[in-house]
C-alpha positions in Angstrom: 121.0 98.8 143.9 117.8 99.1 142.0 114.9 100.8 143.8 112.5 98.1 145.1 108.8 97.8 143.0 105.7 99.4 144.2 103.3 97.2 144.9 101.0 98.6 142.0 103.9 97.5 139.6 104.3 94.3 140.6 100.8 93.7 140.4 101.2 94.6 136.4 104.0 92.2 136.3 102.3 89.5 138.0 98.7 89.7 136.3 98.0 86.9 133.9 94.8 86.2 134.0 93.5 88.4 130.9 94.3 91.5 129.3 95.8 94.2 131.2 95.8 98.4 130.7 98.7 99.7 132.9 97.7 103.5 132.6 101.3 104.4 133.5 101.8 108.3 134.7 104.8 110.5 133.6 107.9 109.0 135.4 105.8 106.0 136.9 108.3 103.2 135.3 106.7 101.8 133.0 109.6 101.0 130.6 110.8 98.9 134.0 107.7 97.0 134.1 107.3 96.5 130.9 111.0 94.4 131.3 110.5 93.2 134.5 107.1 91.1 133.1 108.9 89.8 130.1 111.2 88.0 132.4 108.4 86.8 134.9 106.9 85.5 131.7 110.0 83.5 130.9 111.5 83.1 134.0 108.3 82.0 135.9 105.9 81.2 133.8 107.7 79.0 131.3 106.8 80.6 128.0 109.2 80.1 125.9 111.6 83.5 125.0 110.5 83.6 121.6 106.8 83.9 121.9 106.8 87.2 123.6 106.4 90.0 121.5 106.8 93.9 123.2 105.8 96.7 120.8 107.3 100.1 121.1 107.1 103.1 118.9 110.5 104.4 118.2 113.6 102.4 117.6 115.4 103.8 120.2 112.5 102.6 123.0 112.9 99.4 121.1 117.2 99.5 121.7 116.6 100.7 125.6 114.3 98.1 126.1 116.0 95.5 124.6 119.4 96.7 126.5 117.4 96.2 129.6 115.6 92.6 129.1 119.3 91.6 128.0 120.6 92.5 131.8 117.7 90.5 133.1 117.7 87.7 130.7 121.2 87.7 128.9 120.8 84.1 127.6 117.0 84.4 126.8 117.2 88.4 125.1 117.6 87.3 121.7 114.8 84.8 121.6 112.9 87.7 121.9 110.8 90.0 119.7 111.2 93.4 120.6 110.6 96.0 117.9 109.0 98.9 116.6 105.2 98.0 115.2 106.9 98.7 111.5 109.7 96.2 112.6 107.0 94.1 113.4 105.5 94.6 110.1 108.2 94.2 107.9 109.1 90.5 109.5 105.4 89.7 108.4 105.5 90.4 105.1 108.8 89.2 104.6 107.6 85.6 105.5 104.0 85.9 104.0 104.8 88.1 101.0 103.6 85.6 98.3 100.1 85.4 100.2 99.7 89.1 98.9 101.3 88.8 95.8 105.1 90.5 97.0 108.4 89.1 96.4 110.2 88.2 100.0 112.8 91.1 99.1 110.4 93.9 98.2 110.9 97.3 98.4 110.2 99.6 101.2 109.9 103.1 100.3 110.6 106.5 102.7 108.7 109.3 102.4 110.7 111.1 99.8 110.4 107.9 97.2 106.7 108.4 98.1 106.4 111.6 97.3 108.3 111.2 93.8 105.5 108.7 92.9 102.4 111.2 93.9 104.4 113.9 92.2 104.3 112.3 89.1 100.6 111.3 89.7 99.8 115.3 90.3 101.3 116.9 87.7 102.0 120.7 88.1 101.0 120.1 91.7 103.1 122.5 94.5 105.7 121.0 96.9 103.4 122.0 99.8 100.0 120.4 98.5 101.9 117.5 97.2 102.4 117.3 101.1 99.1 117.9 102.1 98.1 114.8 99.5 101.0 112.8 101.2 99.8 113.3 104.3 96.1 112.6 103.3 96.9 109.3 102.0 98.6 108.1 105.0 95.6 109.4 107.3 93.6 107.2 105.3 95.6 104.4 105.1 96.1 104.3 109.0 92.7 104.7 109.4 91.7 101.4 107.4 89.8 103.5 104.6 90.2 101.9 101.3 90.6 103.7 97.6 86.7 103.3 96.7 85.8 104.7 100.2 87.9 107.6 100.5 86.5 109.4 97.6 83.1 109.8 99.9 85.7 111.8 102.4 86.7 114.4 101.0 86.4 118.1 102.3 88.5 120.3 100.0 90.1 119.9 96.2 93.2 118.7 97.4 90.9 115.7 99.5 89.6 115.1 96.0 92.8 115.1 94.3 94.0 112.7 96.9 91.7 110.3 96.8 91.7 110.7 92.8 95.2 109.4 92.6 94.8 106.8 95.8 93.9 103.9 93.5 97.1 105.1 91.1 99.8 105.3 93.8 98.2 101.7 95.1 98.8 100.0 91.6 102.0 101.8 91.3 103.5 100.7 94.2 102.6 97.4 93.6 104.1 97.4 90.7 107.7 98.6 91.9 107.0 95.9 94.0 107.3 98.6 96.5 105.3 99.4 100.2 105.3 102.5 101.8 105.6 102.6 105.6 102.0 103.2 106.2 101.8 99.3 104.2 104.2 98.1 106.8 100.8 98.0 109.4 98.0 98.1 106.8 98.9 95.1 104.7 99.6 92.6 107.6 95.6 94.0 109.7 94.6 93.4 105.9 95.8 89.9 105.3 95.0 88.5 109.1 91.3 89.9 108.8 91.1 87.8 105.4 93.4 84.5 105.7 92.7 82.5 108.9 95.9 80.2 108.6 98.0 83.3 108.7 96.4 85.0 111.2 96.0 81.7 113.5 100.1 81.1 112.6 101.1 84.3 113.8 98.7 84.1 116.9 100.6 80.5 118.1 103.8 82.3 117.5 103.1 85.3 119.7 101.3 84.3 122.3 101.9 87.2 124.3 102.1 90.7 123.6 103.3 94.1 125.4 102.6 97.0 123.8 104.5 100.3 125.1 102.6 103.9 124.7 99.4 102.3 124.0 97.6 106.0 123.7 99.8 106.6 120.1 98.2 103.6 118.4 96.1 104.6 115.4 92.9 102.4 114.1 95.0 99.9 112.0 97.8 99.5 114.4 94.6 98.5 117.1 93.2 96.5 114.5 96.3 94.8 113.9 96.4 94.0 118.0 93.2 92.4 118.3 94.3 90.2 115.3 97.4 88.9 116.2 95.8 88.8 120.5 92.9 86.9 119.3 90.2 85.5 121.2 93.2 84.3 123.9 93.7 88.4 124.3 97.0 88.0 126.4 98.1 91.1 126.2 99.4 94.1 128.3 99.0 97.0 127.0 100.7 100.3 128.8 99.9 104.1 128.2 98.5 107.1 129.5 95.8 109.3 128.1 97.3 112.7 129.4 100.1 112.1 126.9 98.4 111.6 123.7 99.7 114.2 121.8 100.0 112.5 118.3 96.6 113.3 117.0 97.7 115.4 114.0 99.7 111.8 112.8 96.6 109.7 113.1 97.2 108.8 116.6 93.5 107.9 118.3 92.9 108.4 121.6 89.6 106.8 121.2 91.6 103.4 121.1 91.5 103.9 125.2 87.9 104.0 125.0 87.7 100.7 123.1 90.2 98.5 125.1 87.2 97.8 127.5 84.3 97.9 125.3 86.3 95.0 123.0 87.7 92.9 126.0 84.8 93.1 128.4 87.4 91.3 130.9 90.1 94.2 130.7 91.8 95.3 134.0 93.3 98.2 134.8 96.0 99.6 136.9 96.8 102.8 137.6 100.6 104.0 137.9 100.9 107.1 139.9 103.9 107.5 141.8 106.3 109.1 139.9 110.5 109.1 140.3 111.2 111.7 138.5 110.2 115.0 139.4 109.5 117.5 142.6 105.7 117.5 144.1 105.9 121.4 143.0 105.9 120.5 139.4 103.6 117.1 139.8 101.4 119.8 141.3 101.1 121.9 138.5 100.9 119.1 135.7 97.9 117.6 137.7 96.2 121.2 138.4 96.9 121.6 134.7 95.6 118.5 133.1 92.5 118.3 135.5 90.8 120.8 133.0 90.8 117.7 130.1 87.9 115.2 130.0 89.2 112.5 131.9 88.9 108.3 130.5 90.5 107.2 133.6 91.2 109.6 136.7 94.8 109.7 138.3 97.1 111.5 140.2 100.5 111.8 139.8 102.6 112.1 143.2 106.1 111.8 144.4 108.6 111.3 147.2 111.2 113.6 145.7 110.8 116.3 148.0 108.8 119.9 147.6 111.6 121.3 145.4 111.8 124.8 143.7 108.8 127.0 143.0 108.3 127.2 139.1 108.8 130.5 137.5 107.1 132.2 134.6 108.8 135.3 133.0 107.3 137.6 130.8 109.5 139.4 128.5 109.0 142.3 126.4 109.6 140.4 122.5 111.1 137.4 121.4 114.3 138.1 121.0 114.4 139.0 124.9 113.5 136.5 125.4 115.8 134.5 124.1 118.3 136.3 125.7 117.0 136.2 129.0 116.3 132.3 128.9 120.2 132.3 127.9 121.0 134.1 130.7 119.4 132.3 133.2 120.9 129.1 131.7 124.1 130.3 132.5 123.4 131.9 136.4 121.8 128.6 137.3 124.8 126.5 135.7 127.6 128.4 137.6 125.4 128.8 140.6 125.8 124.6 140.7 129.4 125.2 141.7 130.6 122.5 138.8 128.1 120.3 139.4 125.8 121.2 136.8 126.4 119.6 133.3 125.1 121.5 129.8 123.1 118.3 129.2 121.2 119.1 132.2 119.5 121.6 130.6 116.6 121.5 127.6 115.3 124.7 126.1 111.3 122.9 124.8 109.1 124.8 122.0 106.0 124.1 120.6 107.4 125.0 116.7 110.8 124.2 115.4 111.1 128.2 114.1 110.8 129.1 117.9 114.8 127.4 117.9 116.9 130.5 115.8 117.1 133.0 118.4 118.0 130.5 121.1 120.7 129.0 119.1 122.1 132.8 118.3 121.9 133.3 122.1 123.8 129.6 122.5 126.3 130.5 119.9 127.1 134.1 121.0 127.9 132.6 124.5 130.0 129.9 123.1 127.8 127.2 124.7 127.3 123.6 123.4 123.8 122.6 122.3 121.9 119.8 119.9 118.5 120.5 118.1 116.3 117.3 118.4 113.5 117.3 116.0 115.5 118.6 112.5 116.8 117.0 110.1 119.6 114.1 110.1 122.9 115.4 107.7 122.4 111.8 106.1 118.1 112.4 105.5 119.0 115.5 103.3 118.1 114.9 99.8 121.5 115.0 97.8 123.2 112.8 100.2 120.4 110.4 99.7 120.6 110.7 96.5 124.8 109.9 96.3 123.6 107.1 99.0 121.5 105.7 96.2 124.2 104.5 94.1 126.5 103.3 96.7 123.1 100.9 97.8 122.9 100.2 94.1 127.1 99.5 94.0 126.5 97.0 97.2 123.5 95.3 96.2 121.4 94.8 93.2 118.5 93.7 94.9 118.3 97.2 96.6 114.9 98.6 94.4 114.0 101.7 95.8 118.2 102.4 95.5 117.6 101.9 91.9 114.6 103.8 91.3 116.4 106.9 93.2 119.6 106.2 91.1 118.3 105.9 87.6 116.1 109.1 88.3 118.8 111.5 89.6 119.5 113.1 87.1 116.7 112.0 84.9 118.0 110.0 82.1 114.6 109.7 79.9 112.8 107.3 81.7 109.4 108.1 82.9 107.2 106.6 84.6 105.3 104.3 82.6 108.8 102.6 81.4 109.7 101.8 85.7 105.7 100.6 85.8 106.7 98.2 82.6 109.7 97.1 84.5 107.9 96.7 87.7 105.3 94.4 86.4 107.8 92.2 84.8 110.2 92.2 87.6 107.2 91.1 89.6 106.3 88.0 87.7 109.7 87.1 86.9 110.7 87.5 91.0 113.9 89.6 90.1 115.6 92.5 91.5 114.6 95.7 88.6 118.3 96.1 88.2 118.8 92.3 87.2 115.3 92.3 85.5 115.9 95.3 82.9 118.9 93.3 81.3 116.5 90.4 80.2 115.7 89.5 77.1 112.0 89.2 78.1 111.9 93.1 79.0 114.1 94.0 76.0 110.8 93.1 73.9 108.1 94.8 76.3 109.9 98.7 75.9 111.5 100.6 72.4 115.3 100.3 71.7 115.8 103.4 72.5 114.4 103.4 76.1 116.0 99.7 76.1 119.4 101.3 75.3 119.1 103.9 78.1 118.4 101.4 80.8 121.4 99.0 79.5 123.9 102.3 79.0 122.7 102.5 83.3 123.6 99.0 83.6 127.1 99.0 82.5 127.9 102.0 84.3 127.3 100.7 87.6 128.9 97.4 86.4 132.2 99.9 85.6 131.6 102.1 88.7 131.5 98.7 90.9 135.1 97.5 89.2 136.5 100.5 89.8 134.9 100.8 93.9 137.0 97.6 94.4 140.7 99.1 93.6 140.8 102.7 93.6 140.3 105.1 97.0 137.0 106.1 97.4 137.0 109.8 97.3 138.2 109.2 93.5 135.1 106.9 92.5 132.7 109.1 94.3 134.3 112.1 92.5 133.9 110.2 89.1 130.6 108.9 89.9 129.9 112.6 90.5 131.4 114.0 87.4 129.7 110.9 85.2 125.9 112.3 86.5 126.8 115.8 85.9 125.2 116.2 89.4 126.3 119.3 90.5 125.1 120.8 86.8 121.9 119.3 87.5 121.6 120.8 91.0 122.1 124.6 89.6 119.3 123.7 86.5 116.4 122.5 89.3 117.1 124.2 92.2 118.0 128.3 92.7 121.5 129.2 92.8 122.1 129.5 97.0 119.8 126.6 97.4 121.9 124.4 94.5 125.4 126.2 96.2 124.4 124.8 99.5 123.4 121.3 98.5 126.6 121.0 96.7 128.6 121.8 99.6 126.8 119.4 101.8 127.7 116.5 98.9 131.4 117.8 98.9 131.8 117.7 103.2 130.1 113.8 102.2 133.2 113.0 99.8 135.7 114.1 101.8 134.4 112.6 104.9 134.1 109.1 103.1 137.7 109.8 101.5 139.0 110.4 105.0 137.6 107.0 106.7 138.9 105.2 103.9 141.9 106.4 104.2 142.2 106.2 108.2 140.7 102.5 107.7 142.2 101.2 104.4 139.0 100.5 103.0 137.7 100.6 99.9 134.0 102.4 98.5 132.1 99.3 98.8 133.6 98.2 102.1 132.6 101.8 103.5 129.1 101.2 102.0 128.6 97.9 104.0 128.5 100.0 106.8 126.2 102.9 105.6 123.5 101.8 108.1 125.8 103.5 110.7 126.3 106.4 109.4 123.7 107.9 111.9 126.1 106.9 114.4 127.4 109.6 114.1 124.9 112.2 114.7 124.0 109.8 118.3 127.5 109.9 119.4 127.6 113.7 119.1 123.8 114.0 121.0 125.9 111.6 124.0 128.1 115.2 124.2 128.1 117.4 127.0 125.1 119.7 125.2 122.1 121.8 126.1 119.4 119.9 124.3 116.8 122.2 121.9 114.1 120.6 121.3 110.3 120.6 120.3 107.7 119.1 123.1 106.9 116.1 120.1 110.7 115.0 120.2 111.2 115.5 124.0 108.5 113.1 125.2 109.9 110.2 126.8 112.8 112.0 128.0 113.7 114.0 131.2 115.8 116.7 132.0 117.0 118.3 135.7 116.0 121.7 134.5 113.7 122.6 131.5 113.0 126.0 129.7 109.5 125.8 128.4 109.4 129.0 126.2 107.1 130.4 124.2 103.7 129.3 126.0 101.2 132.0 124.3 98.1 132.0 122.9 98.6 131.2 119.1 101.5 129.4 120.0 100.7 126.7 122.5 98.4 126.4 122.2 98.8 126.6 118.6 96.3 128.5 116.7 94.8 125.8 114.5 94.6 123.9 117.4 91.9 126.5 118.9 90.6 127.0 115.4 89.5 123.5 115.4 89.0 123.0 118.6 91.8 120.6 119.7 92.8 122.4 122.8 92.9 119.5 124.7 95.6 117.8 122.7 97.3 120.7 123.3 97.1 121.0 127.2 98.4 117.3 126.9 101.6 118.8 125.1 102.0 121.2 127.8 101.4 118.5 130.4 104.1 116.6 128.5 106.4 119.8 128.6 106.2 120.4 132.4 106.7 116.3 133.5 109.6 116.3 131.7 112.0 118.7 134.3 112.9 117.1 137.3 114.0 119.5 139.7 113.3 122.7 137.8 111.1 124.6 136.1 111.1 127.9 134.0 108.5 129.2 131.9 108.8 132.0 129.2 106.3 134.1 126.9 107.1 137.1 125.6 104.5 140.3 125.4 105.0 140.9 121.7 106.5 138.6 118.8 108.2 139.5 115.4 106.5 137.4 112.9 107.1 138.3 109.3 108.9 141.7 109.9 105.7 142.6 111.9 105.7 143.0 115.5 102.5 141.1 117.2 101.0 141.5 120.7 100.6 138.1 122.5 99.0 137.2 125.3 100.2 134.5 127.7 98.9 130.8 127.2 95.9 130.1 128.7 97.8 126.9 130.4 99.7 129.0 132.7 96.6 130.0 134.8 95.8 126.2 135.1 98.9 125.4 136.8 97.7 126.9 139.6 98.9 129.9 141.9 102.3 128.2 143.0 104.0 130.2 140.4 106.8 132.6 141.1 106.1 135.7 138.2 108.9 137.4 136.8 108.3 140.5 134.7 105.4 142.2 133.1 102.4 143.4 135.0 103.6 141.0 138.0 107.6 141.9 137.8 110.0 141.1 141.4 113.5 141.9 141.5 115.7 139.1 140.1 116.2 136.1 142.0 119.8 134.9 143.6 121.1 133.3 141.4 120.6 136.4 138.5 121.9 138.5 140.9 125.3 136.2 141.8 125.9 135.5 138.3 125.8 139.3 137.6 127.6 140.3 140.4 130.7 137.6 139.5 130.4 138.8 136.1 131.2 142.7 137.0 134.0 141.0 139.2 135.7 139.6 136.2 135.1 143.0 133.8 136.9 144.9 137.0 139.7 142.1 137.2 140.4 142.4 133.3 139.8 138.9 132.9 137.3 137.9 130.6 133.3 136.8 131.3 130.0 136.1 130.0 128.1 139.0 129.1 125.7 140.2 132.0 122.9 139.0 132.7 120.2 141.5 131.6 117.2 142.7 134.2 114.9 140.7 133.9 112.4 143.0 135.7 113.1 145.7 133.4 111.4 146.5 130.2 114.8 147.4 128.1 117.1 144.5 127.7 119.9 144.8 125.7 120.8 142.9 122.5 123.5 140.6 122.3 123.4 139.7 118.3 126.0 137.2 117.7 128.8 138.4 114.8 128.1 135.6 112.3 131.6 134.9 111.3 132.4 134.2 114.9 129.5 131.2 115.4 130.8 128.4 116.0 129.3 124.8 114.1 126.7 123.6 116.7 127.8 119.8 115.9 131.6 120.2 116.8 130.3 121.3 120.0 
C-alpha cells in the first residue's frame, strides 16, 4: 500500500490554474507528483495522453518515470511524451528538419566525433585545450551566444581560438549534415523564436508541460520552455535551488530567479517533508545549507525517527583513510546480523582520483563494488571505433558511423574531401555512404581521392556479404586484419597505452564470438541489437555491490548508509571553487552528499594527503563546522575510543585468528595515529565487474 499524499502534494497535482514551481526538497517525492499530475491531467481533466509532455534530464529519470505513469495509466502511457530535453529535441528536428535546411535522417554527433572536427580546426592544438575549446563552445552554445558575438567574450587565447574556429565547426557540421548535442536544444529555441507556424504547431501539440529538476536548466533549455509554454504558460515546473550543482556545465540557477519575473502569475509550493532520511541528518543538511543565499526559504523535516548521530573521522593520510572507511564498512555490515546488503552502502567523493585507494581497500577484502561516474567499456574509443563499422555494415544511412569508419585508420581523406561530400550529400538528400558512389560527386573530387572512397565502398559491400554467412568472430577478425588496426594503434598511441586498447578490442571479439555462438546469430543480427550493449554494464550495477561514486553521479539516488570522504579544504570544497568564488555551489554538493544517506552517516578527512609523491597538510572542510555540533568526532585533536560496532567486529575477528578459521583483517584503531597498511597483492585483485 502506497503512502497516502501530503496535502502540499496534492495541492501540486491539483493546481491548474497557471504555472506552477513545486520547489521540491531532498526526498520530498517529487518524482511521485510529478506522475501522479500526469494522470489527474488525463484522468480528470480530459487532456488527451498525447499532449502532455514531462521533461527529465537523464534517461534513466525518463525510464523510472515512464515505468511509473505506465502502472497508473497502462492504456494511456504510450500516448505520452516523456523524455529527456535532447529526446525532446531530436523529435523536433526530425519532423521540422527541412525548415532549417537538414535532411530528416541527419547525423547526431557525440562528443568524441566533435572533438575530431575541432581537432582538425586547431591544428597542433593539445588534447587538453582541445577540451578546454570543446567545452567553450558548448558554454556558448547553451548560453544562446552566436559565432559573431562570442568573439567579444573572450578572456584567454584559448577563448580566442574558440571563438576563431566557432563559425568553422558551425559550417562544418552543417555540412556533414551533422548536429552536435548542444544543437539538439539550440536549433529547435532557434527556429520557434523565428517561425511562428512551428512554434504555434508545437505549442497545440504540447499543451502541457512538466519539467523535472527545473534548477539544472541552462538559458537555452529556459528559452526553449517559454517557447514551446507560450502565452497559455501551462506548465509545472519542479526543482530545488539547494541542489543546483551543475554550474560548471552551464547549468543557471538564475533561471529560478526568472520563473516569477517572466510569469508574473507563478505559484509556488514548497515540498518539505522528506521520506527518506533520519531528522539527525535533515538537521545537519539544513544547519548546513542555511549559510547559502536563499531564493526561496525551506526546511526540510521528517517522521523517520531521530536516528544515529553522524560521525566525522579524522585520519592521519589518505591511505588511512581508506582503510579505515573499509573497515568500518565491514563492522557495520556484520553488526546487521545478515540484514545488511553491500548495495546498502555508497562510498561519495568530490573527484573521481579520490576512488583508487578505496577500491584497493574493496579488492584486498574481497568485497563487491561499482564505480558510477567512469567510463562505460562500450564509450572507450577503439570499441567505438570497431562499433563504427558494424553501424556502417547495418545501415548506410548511419553518417557519423561513416565518418568514424572511413577515418580509423586514415585512408587519405581529409577534411576538405568529407566537406565536398557533405555539401553534396546535402543537396542531393542522401546518406554520404550512398552519396560518394554518384556520378555527380565522382566529378566534384580527383580520381585518386574518388578511387579511395570507392575502394571503402566495396569493402564494406564484401565485409556485409561475408557478416551474413560466416560466424562473427571470423568477420570481426578479418575486418580487423583488413584495417591493420592493431598496427595503427602501436604507430599513434605509446606502446602500454596501444597494448591496452588492443586487449580491450580482443575481450570485444570474443565476447561478440561467444553470443553468436550461444544464440546462432550472425554479425549483423548481433549488430541489430548494439543499442543494448549497455545492458550489460546496468544488469551488473543491479548486483549485490558497494556503490563508489562522485557526489555529481549520486544525486538523485539514496543509500541506507553513505561514506562522505574526503571533505577538506581544496577538496570540497574544491580549490577553484574558492579561487573563484563558487563556494556556494559547493556547499550545495555537500548538501547533496549528506541527503542522500538514510539512516547513516559517516564523514572522513584525512590530516595530510599524498598528492604527486608529496605529502600535503589538509585541513578539514569548512562544511563540517556548518553542520552544526551534533557530530560525534572520531580521531585527531577530538579522538574517543572506537564505537561498538569497531570494537565487535574486532573482537569477532581475534575470535576467528584464535579458532584457525579464517577472517577479515582487523579493524585498525581508529583513535590511534599509526594504522597499519593493508596493500592489496595485485595478482590476487579480483575484476571489480565479475563482482
Amino acid at each position: 500500500m502506497s503512502t497516502p499524499l501530503n496535502p502540499q502534494q496534492q495541492e501540486a497535482i491539483r493546481y491548474l490554474d497557471g504555472p506552477l514551481l513545486v520547489l521540491a526538497g531532498a526526498g520530498s517525492g517529487k518524482t511521485r507528483v510529478i506522475t501522479r499530475k500526469i494522470a489527474h491531467l488525463v484522468e480528470n481533466c480530459g487532456l488527451a495522453p498525447q499532449h502532455v509532455a514531462a521533461i527529465t534530464f537523464t534517461n534513466k529519470a525518463a525510464r523510472e518515470m515512464r515505468n511509473r505513469v505506465a502502472e497508473l495509466l497502462p492504456r494511456a502511457a504510450n500516448e505520452l511524451h516523456i523524455s529527456t530535453f535532447h529526446a525532446l529535441g531530436v523529435r523536433i528536428l526530425r519532423e521540422e528538419a527541412k525548415r532549417i535546411g537538414y535532411k530528416p535522417r541527419f547525423s547526431i554527433f557525440d562528443a568524441a566525433d566533435a572533438l575530431a572536427i575541432i581537432s582538425d580546426l586547431a591544428q597542433s592544438v593539445d588534447k587538453k585545450s582541445l577540451r578546454h575549446v570543446q567545452a567553450k563552445l558548448s558554454n556558448w552554445k547553451n548560453a544562446l551566444v552566436p559565432p559573431e558575438a562570442a568573439r567579444h567574450q573572450t578572456d584567454t587565447k584559448l577563448d580566442r581560438l574558440a571563438a576563431e574556429i566557432y563559425p568553422a565547426y558551425e559550417t562544418t557540421l552543417k555540412a556533414y549534415q551533422a548536429v552536435d548535442f548542444d544543437d539538439l536544444i539550440l536549433l529547435p529555441a532557434r527556429l520557434f523564436s523565428e517561425d511562428t507556424e512551428a512554434r504555434e504547431k508545437w505549442q497545440n501539440r504540447l499543451r502541457y508541460l512538466l519539467v523535472d529538476e527545473y534548477q539544472d536548466t541552462n538559458p537555452c533549455q529556459y528559452q526553449l520552455l517559454k517557447l514551446l509554454t507560450g502565452v497559455r504558460a501551462q506548465f509545472t515546473a519542479v526543482g530545488d535551488d539547494d541542489q543546483s550543482i551543475y554550474g560548471w556545465r552551464g547549468a543557471d540557477i538564475a533561471n529560478l530567479h526568472r520563473l516569477p519575473e517572466d510569469f508574473p502569475r507563478l505559484k509556488l509550493i514548497k515540498l518539505e517533508q522528506n521520506y527518506r532520511s533520519t531528522v539527525r541528518i535533515l538537521a545537519a543538511a539544513n544547519a548546513l545549507i542555511a549559510h547559502n543565499e536563499k531564493l526561496f526559504e525551506k526546511k526540510l523535516w521528517s517522521q523517520l525517527g531521530f536516528g544515529d548521530q553522524i560521525s566525522v573521522t579524522c585520519c592521519p593520510d589518505n591511505e588511512r583513510e581508506a582503510e579505515s572507511v573499509v573497515m568500518r564498512l565491514i563492522a557495520h555490515q556484520r553488526e546487521g546480523n545478515g540484514k545488511r546488503a553491500w548495495a546498502d552502502y555508497a562510498i561519495l567523493y568530490r573527484s573521481n582520483h579520490l576512488a583508487r585507494l578505496f577500491e584497493q581497500q574493496l579488492r584486498s577484502h574481497k568485497i563487491p563494488y561499482v564505480l558510477s561516474g567512469g567510463k562505460s567499456f562500450f564509450d572507450k574509443a577503439e570499441i567505438k571505433d570497431v562499433l563504427a563499422f558494424l553501424r556502417l555494415l547495418l545501415n548506410d544511412d548511419d553518417d557519423p558511423a561513416f565518418l568514424r569508419a572511413i577515418t580509423t585508420p586514415r585512408r587519405g581523406i581529409g577534411a576538405a574531401t568529407l566537406q565536398t561530400l557533405g555539401a553534396y550529400a546535402g543537396e542531393r538528400h542522401l546518406p554520404l555512404f550512398t552519396a560518394l558512389e554518384e556520378t555527380g560527386f565522382a566529378q566534384l573530387t580527383g580520381v585518386k581521392t574518388w578511387d579511395t572512397l570507392h575502394a571503402f565502398r566495396e569493402f564494406i559491400l564484401r565485409l556485409r556479404r561475408k557478416a551474413e554467412h560466416e560466424p562473427a568472430r571470423d568477420v570481426l577478425v578479418a575486418l580487423l586484419d583488413s584495417i591493420r588496426y592493431e598496427a595503427w594503434l602501436l604507430e599513434h598511441e605509446e606502446a602500454h597505452m596501444a597494448q591496452a586498447r588492443w586487449a580491450n578490442v580482443g575481450e570485444f571479439i570474443e565476447w561478440v564470438g561467444k553470443k553468436g555462438e550461444e544464440e546462432g546469430k550472425n554479425l549483423l543480427e548481433l549488430a541489430q541489437g548494439i543499442a543494448l550493449l549497455n545492458r550489460l554494464e546496468q544488469e551488473e550495477r543491479e548486483h549485490d555491490t558497494v556503490r563508489l561514486s562522485t557526489l555529481h553521479a549520486a544525486k538523485g539516488l539514496e543509500y541506507p548508509h553513505v561514506f562522505l570522504v574526503g571533505v577538506e579544504e581544496g577538496i570540497l570544497p574544491h580549490r577553484e571553487s574558492i579561487e573563484s568564488g563558487q563556494v556556494e555551489e559547493e556547499r550545495r554538493l555537500m548538501y547533496v552528499g549528506v541527503t542522500r544517506a538514510r539512516q547513516t552517516l559517516f564523514i572522513y578527512h584525512a590530516e595530510r594527503r599524498k598528492q604527486h609523491r608529496e605529502w600535503i597538510t589538509c585541513q578539514p572542510s569548512r562544511f563540517i563546522a556548518e553542520l552544526g555540533d551534533d557530530l560525534r568526532h572520531i580521531g585527531g585533536k577530538n579522538a574517543t575510543l572506537p564505537d561498538k560496532a569497531i570494537r565487535s567486529a574486532r573482537l569477532e575477528a581475534m575470535k576467528a585468528m584464535l579458532s584457525g578459521k579464517s577472517a577479515t583483517p582487523l579493524p585498525p584503531q581508529e583513535h590511534s595515529g599509526e594504522l597499519r597498511s593493508t596493500e592489496p597483492d595485485s595478482a590476487n585483485i579480483p575484476n571489480p565487474a565479475s563482482g
